[in-house]
VEXMI-423089 format. One record per atom (N, C-alpha, C, O, CB): y, x, z. Coordinates in steps of 0.2 Angstrom, whole numbers, plus 5000, padded with zeros to 4 digits. Glycine has a CB too. Layout:
N
YXZ/...
***
This chain:
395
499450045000/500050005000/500650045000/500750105002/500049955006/501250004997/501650064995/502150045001/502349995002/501850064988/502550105004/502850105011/503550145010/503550205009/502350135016/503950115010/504750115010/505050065016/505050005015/505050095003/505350105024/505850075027/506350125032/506450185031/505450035031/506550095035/507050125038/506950155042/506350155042/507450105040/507150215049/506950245055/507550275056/508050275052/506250305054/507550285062/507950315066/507950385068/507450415071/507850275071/508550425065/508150505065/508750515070/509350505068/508150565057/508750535074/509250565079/510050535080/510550575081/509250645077/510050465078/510450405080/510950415073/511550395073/510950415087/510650435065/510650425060/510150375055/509550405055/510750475058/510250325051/509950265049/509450325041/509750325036/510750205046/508850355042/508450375040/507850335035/508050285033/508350405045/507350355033/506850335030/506150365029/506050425029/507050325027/505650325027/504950335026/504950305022/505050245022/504350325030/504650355017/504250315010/503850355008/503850405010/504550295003/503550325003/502750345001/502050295000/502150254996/502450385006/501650295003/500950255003/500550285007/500450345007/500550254997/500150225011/499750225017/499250185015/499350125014/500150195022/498450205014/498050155014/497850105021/497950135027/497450195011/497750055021/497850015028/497450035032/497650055037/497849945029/496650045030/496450115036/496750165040/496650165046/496050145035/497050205037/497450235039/498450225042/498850265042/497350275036/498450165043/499150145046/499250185053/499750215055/499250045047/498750175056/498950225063/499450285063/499950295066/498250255065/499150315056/499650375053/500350345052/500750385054/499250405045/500550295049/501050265049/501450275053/501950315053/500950225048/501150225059/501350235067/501550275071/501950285076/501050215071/500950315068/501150405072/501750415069/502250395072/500550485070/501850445063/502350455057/503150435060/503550475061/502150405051/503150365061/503650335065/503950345069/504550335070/503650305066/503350365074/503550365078/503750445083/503850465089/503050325080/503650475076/503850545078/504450565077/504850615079/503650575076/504550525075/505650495071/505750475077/506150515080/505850415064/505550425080/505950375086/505950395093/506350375097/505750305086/505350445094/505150455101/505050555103/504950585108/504250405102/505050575096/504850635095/505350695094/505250755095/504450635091/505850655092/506350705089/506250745080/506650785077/506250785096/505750725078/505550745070/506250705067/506450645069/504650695065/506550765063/507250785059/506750765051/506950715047/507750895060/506350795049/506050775043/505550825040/505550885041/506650785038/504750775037/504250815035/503850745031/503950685029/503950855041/503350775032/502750755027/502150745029/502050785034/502650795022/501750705026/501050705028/500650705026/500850665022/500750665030/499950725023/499750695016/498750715018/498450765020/500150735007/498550635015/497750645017/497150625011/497050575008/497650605024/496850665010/496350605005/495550615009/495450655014/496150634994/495250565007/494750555009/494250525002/494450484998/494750505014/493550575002/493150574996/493850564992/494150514990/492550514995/493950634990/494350634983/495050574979/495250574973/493750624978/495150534987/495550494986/496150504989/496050524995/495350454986/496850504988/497350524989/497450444994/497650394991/497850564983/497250455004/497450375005/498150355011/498250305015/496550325008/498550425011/498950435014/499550475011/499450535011/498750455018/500250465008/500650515004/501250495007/501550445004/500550514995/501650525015/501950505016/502850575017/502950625019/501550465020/503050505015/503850595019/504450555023/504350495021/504550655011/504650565025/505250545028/505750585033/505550635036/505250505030/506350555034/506850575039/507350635034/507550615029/506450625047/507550695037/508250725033/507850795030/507450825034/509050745040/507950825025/507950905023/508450925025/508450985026/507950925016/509050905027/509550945029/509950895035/510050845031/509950975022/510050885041/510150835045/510850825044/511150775043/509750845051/511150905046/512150905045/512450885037/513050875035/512450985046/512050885035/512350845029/511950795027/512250765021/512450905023/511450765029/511050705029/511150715025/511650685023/511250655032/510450765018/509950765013/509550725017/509450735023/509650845010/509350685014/508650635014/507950675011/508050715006/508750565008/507450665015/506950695011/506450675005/506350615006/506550715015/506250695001/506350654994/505550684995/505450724999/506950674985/505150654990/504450654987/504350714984/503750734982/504350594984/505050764982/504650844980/504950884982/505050934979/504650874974/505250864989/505450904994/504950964997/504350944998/505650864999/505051014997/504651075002/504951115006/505551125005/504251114998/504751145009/504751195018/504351245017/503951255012/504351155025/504551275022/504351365021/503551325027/503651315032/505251455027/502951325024/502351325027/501951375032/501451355036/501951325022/502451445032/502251485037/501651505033/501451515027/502151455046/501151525041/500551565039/500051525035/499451555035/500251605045/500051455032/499651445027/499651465023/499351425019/499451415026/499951515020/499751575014/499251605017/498751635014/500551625011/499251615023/498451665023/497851625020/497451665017/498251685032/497651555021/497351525021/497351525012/496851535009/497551485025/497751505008/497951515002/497551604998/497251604993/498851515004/497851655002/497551705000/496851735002/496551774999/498051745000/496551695008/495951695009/495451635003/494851635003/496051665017/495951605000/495451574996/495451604990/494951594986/495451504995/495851634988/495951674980/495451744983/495651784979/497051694978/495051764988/494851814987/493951794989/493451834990/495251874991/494151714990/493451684990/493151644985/492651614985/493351654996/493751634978/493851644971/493251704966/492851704962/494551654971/493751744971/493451824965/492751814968/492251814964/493951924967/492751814976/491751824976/491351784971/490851794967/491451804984/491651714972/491151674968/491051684961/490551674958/491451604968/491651724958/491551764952/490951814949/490651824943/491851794952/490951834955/490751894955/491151974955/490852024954/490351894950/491751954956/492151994955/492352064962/492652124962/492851944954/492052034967/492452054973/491652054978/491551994980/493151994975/491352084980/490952084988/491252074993/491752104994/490652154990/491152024998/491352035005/491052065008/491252065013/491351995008/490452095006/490252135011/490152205008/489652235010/489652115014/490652235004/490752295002/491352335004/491852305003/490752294996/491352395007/491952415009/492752395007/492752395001/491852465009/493252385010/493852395006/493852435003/494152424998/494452385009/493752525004/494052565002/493852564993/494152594988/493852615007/493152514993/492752524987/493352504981/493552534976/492052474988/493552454984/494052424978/494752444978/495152414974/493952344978/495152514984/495652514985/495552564990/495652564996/495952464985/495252644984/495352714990/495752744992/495652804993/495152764988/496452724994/496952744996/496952715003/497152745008/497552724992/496752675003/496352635008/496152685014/496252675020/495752595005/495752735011/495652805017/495952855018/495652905020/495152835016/496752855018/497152885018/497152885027/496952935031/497652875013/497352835027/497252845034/496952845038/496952805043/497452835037/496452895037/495752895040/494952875040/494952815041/495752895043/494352905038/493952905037/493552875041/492952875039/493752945036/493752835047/493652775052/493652705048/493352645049/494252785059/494052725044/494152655040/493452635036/493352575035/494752655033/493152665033/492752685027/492252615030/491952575026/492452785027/492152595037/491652515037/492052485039/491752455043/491052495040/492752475036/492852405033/492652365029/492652375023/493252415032/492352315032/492252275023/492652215022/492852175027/491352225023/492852195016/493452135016/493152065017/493352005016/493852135009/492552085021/492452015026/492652035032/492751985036/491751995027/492752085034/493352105041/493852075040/494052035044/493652175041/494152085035/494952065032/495052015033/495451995038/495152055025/494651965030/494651895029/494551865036/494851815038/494151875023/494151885039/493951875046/494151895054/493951895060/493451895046/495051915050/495251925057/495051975062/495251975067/495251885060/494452015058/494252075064/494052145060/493552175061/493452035069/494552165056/494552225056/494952285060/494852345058/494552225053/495252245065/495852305066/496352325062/496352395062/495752355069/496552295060/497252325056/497652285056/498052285051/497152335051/497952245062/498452225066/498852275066/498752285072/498352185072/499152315065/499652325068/500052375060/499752375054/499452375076/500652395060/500752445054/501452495055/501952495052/500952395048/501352535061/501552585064/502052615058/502652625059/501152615067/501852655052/502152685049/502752645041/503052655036/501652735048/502652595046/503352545041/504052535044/504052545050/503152445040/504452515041/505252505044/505352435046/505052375044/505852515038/505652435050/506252355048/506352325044/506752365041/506852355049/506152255040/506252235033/505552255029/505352215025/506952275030/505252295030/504852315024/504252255021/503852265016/504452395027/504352195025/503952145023/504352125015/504052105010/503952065029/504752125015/504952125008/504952165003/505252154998/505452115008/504652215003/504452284998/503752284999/503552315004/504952365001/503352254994/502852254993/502352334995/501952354999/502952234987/502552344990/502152434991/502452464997/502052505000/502452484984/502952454998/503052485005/502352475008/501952525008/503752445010/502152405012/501852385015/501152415014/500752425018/502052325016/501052415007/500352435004/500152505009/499652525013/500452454995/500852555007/500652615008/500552635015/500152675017/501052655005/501052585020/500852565028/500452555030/500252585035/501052525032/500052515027/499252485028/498852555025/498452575029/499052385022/498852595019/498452635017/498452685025/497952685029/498652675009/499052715026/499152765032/499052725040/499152755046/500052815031/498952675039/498752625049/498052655048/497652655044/498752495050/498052685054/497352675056/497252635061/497652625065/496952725056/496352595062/496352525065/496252525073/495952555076/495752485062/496652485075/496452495082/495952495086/495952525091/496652475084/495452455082/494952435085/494152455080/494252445074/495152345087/493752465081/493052485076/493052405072/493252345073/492152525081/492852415069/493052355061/492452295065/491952325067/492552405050/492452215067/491952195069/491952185076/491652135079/491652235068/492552235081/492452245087/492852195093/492752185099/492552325087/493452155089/493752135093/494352095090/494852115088/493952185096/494152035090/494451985089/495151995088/495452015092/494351935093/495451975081/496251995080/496751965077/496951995072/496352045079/497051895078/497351855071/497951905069/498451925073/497751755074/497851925062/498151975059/498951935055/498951905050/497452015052/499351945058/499851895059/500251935052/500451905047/500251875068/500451995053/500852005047/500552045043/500752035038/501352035047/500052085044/499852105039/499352075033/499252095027/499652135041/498952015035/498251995032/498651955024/498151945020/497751935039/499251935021/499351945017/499352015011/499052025006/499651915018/499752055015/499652105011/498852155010/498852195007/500152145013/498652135013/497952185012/497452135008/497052165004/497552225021/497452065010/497152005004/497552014996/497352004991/497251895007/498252034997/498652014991/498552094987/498552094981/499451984993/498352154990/498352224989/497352204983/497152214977/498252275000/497052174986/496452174986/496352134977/496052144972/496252134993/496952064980/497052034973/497152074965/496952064959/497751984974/497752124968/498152154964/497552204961/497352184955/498852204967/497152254963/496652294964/496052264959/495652294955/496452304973/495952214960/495152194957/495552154949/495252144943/494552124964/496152124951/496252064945/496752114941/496852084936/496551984948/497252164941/497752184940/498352124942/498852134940/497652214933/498252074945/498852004946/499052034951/498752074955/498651904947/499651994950/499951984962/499851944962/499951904958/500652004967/499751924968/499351864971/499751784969/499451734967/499251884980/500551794971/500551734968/500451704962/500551644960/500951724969/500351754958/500351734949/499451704950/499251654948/500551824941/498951754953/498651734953/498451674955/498251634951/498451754953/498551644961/498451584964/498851534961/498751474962/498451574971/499351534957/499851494954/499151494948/498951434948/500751534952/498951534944/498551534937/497751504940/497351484935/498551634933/497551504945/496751484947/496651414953/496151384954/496451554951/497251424956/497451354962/497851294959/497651234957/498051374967/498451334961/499151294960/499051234955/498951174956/499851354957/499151294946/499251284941/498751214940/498851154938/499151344938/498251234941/497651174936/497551124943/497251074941/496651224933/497751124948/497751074953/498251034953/498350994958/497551094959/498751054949/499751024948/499751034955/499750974957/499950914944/499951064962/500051094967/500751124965/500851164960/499351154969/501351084970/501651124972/501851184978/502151184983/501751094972/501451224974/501751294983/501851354978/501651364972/500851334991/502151374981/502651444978/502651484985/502751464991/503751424974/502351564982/502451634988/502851644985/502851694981/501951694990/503551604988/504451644982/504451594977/504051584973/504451734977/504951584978/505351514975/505551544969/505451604968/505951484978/505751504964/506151524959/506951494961/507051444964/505851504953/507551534958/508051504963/508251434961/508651404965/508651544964/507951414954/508051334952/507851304959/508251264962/507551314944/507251314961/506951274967/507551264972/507551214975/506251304970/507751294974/508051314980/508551244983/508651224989/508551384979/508751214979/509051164982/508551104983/508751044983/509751144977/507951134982/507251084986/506951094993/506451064995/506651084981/507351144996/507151195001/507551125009/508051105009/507651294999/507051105014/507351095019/507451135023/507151185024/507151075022/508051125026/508351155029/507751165038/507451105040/509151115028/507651215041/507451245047/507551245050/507851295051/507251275048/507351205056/507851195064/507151225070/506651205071/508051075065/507651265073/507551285080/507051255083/506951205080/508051275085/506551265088/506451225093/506951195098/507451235099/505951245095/506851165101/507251145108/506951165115/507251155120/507351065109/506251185115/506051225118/505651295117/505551305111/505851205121/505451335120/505351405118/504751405112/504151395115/505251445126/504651415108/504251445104/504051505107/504351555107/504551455098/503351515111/503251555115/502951625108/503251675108/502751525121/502551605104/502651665098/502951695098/502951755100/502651645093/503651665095/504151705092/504451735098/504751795097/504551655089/504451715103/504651755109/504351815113/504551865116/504751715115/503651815111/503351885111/503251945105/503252005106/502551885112/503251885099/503451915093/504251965093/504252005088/503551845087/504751975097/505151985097/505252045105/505752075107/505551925096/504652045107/504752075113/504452145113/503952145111/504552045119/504852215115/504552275114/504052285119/504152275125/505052315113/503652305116/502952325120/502452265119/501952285120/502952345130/502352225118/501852145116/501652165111/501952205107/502152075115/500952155110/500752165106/500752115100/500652155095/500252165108/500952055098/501252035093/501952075090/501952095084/501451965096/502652095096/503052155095/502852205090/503052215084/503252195101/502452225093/501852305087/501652285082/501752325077/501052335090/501352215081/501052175074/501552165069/501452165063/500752105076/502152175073/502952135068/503352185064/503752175060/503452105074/503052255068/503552305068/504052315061/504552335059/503052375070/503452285057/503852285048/504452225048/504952235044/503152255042/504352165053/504752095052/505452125052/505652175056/504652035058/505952085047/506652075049/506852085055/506352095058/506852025049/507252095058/507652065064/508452035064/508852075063/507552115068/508551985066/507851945070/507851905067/508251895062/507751925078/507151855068/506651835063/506651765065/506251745068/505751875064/506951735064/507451635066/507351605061/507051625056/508351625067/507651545063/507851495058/508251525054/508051525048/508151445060/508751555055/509351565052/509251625046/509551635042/509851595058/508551655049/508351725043/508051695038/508051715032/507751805046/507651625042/507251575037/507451535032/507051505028/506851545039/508051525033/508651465029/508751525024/508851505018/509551435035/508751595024/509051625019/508751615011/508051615011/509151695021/509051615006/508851634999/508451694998/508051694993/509451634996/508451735002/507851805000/507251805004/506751845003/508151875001/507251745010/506451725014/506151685007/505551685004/506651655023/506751645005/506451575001/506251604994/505951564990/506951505001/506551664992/506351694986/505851734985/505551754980/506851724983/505551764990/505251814992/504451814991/504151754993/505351824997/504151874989/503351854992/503351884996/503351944996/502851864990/503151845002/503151855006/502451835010/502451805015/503751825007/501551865006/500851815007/500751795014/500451745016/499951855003/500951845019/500851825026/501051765029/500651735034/501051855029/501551735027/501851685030/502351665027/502551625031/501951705035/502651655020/503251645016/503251595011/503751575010/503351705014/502551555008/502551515007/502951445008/503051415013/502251525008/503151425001/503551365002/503151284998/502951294992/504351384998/502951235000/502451184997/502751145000/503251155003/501751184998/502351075000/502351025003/501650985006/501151015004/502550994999/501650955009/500850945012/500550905008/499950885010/500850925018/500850875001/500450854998/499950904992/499350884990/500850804996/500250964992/499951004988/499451044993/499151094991/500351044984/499351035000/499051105003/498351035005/497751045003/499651165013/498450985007/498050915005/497550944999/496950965000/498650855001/497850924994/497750914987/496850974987/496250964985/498650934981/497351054989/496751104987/496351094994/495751124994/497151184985/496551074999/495851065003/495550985007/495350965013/495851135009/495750954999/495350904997/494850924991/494350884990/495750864995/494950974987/494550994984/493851044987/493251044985/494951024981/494051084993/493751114997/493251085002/492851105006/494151145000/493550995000/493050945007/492350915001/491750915003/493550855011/492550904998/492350884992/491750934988/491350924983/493050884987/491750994991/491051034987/491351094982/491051134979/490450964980/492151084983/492451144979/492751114973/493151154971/491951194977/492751064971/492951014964/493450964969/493450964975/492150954961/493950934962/494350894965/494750904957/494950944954/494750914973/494550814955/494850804949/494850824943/495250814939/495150814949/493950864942/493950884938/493850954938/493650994933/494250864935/494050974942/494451054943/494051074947/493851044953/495351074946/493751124944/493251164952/493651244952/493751264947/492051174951/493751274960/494051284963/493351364966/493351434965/494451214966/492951334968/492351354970/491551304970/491551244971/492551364976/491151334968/490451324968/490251304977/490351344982/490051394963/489951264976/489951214982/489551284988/489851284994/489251124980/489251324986/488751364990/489451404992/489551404998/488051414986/489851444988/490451474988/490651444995/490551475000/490851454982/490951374994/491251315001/490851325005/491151355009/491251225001/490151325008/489751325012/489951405017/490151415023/488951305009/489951445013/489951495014/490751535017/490651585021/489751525007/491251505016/491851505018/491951475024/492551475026/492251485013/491451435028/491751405034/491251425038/491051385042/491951315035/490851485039/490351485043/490951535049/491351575049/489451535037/490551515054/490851545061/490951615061/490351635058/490551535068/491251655062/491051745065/491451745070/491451815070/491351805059/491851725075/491851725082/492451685083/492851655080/491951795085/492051685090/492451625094/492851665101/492451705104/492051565097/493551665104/493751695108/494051655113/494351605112/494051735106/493951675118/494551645123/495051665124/495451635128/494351635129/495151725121/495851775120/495951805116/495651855117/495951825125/496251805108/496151855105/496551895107/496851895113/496151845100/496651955102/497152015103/497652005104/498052015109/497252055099/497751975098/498551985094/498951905098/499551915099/498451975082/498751845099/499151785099/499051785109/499451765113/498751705093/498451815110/498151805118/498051725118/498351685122/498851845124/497751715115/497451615116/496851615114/496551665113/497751555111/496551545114/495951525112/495751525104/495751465102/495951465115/495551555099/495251525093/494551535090/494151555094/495651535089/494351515084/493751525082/494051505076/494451465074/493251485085/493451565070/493851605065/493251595063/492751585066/494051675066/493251585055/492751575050/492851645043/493151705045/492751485046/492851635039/492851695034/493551665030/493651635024/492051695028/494051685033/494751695034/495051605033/495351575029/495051755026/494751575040/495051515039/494851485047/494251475048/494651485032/495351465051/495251445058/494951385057/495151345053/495851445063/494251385062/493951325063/494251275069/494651295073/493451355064/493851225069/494351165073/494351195080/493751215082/493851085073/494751205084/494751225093/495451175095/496051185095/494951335095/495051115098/495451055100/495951085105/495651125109/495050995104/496451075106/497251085111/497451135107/497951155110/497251095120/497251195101/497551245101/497651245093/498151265091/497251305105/497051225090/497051235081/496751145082/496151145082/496451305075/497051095082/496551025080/496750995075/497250985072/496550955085/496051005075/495750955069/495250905066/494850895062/495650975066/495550865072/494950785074/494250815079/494150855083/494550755063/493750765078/493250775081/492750805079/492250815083/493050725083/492650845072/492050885070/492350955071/492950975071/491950865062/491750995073/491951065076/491851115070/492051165070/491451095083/491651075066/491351105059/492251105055/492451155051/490451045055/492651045055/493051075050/493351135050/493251165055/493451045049/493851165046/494251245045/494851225041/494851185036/493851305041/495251255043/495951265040/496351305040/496151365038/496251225041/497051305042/497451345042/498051315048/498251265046/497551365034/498251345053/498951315053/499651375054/499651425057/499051265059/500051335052/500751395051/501051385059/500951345064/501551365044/501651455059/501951425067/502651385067/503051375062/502151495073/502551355071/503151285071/502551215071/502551155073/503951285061/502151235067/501851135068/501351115061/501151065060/502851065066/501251165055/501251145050/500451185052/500251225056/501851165044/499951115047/499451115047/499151085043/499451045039/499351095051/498351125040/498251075034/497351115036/497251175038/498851105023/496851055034/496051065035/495751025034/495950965034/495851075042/495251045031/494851005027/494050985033/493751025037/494651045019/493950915031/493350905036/492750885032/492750835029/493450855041/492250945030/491750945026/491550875025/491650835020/491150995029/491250855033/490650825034/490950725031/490650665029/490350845046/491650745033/491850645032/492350665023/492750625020/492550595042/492250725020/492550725015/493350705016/493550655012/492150695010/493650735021/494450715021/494650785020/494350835021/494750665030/495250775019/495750845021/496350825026/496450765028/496150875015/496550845027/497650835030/497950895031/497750955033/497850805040/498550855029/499050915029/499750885033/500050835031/499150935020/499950915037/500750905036/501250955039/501150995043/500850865039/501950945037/502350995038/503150955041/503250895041/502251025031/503451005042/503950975048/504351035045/504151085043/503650965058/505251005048/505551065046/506051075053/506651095053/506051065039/505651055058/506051045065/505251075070/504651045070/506350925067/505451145072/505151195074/504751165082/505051125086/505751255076/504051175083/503851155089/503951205093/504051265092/503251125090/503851185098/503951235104/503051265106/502551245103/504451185113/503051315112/502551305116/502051365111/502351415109/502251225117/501351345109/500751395108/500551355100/500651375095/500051405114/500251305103/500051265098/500451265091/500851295089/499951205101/500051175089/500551165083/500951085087/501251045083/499951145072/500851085092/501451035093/501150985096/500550975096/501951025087/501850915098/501450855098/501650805091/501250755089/501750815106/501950815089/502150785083/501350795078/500850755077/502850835080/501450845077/500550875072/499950835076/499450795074/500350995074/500050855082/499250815086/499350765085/498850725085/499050825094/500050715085/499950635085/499650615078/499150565078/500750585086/499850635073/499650635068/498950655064/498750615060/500050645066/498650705066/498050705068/497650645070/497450605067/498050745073/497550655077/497350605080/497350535078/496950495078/497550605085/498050525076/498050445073/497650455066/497350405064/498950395072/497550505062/497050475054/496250475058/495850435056/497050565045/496150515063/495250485064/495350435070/494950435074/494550555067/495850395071/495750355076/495250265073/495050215076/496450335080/495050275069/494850205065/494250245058/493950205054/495850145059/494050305058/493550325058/492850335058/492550385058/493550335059/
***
């Protein structure tokens, strides 16, 4: 059914439109009611089930001080579901045959052992799996997430902190560039051309790692939390181990650095990503689906099986110091910290501030959604979890 009304965004006369299948109206209500009770300035929702699109919703402001309305090809900076993005473009090449996960990195990128011969059992199922130690990138600058090769040649001379395997570690800034290093290495592409030419493209997916600056006046605007973003507050503290992980990031690393034209132009595979949740939907709806969606297969169904299998669960990782559980570069469901309904089996991805998108094998759904009003705290928020929660409440 198709759904156009009013809401109330922070004591301005707002809106929701889109389409809601009536099984899922709960979503509706959540939706709403994250406008009226929640403080949500403006975002998106989007869900299918078996290969049907039965949720496509947006509302409230892209930009609140100048009250931009949020339109149906509106998009937002998604955060770290580009890892998730480039974790599937290198579970692409396997299915090819292009790429071993269980063959060393250095095999496909010998520079790789520059800094040291400790690296040499790495396998880029480490990579992808958040446990090779190579969180950190000591010999980069300030800024250098924006200079590609910079970062390459950081990551060649890091050596890992931990023996490859040994110790759980959400690889927060580096794990685009060493998946996007890997892309470049086997396919001669950079990674966003590839996933734009093997994803994006043939799935009509809106997401871009760097905008083009035509897009830019499609960009919401990025609001603060109102309380602490505890991330970003260790992310910024010297001696934390997130601090060490960052050492390459801007400073400092806000809204205000994320509102700029060179975040939103940038590639940026760690976390820089700009979409909508109807395209991050769209490709893992294809992913619930057996790897197909529309015609378009993406991956060969054994490929999918093979992409969500567990390789550890923690009560602390390294790098975030929280609870998660990690598949072959893709966080599995862990209720209060990554949720994603009641199957422990689904996997996804979420960014920081709130944005979330996972596919659930077993009832063939996906969800996605995205927000441009920052949560506070560890998680992805109460906004994200209401909405969650309300698509499997009638289930």
């Amino acid at each position: 059914m198709k759904i156009e009304e009013a809401v109330e965004v922070r004591g301005y006369t707002g809106h929701i439109a889109g389409s809601c299948a009536p099984q899922f109206l709960p979503v509706l209500a959540a939706f709403r009611s994250n406008f009226e009770m929640r403080r949500e300035i403006g975002g998106a929702v989007t869900i299918f089930q078996e290969g049907e699109r039965v949720v496509d919703l947006w509302g409230g402001f892209a930009d609140l001080e100048q009250q931009k309305t949020w339109q149906a090809n509106t998009v937002s900076v998604l955060f770290s579901l580009a890892k998730g993005m480039g974790a599937l473009c290198i579970h692409i090449l396997a299915d090819r045959g292009k790429i071993d996960l269980d063959t060393p990195v250095s095999l496909y990128w010998p520079e790789f052992l520059d800094g040291g011969s400790e690296k040499s059992g790495i396998l880029v199922r480490h990579i992808l799996s958040h446990c090779c130690g190579m969180v950190f990138n000591d010999h980069s600058s300030e800024g250098d997430i924006f200079d590609f090769p910079a970062m390459r040649r950081a990551l060649e001379l890091q050596a890992p902190a931990w023996p490859p395997g040994a110790q759980p570690a959400y690889n927060t800034t580096n794990f685009g560039y060493l998946v996007g290093t890997l892309v470049e290495k086997v396919t001669g592409q950079r990674i966003d051309r590839f996933l734009q030419e093997n994803v994006c493209g043939p799935l009509g997916v809106d997401y871009h790692m760097g905008l083009a600056e035509s897009d830019l006046d499609r960009v919401a605007t990025l609001y603060p939390s109102e309380t602490p973003n505890l991330q970003y507050l260790r992310g910024q503290t010297p001696g934390s181990t997130i601090g060490r992980a960052w050492n390459a990031m801007a400073k400092p690393w806000n809204a205000d650095a994320l509102n700029t034209p060179k975040v939103r132009t940038a590639l940026l595979p760690s976390f820089g990503g700009h979409g909508n949740a109807r395209g991050q939907a769209t490709i893992y709806a294809a992913l619930a689906n057996g790897g197909t969606l529309n015609g378009v297969r993406l991956l060969s169904s054994e490929a999918v099986q093979n992409l969500h299998v567990l390789q550890w669960e923690t009560d602390r990782d390294a790098i975030l110091e929280r609870p998660l559980r990690m598949a072959v570069g893709f966080f599995k469901n862990k209720p209060g910290w990554v949720p994603m309904g009641p199957n422990m089996n689904a996997y996804g991805f979420f960014g920081s501030g709130g944005t979330l998108a996972f596919a659930d094998p077993e009832r063939r759904l996906s969800f996605a959604a995205q927000s441009n009003f920052q949560c506070g705290g560890e998680s992805v928020g109460e906004r994200t979890e209401a909405l969650v929660e309300a698509a499997f409440s009638r289930l």
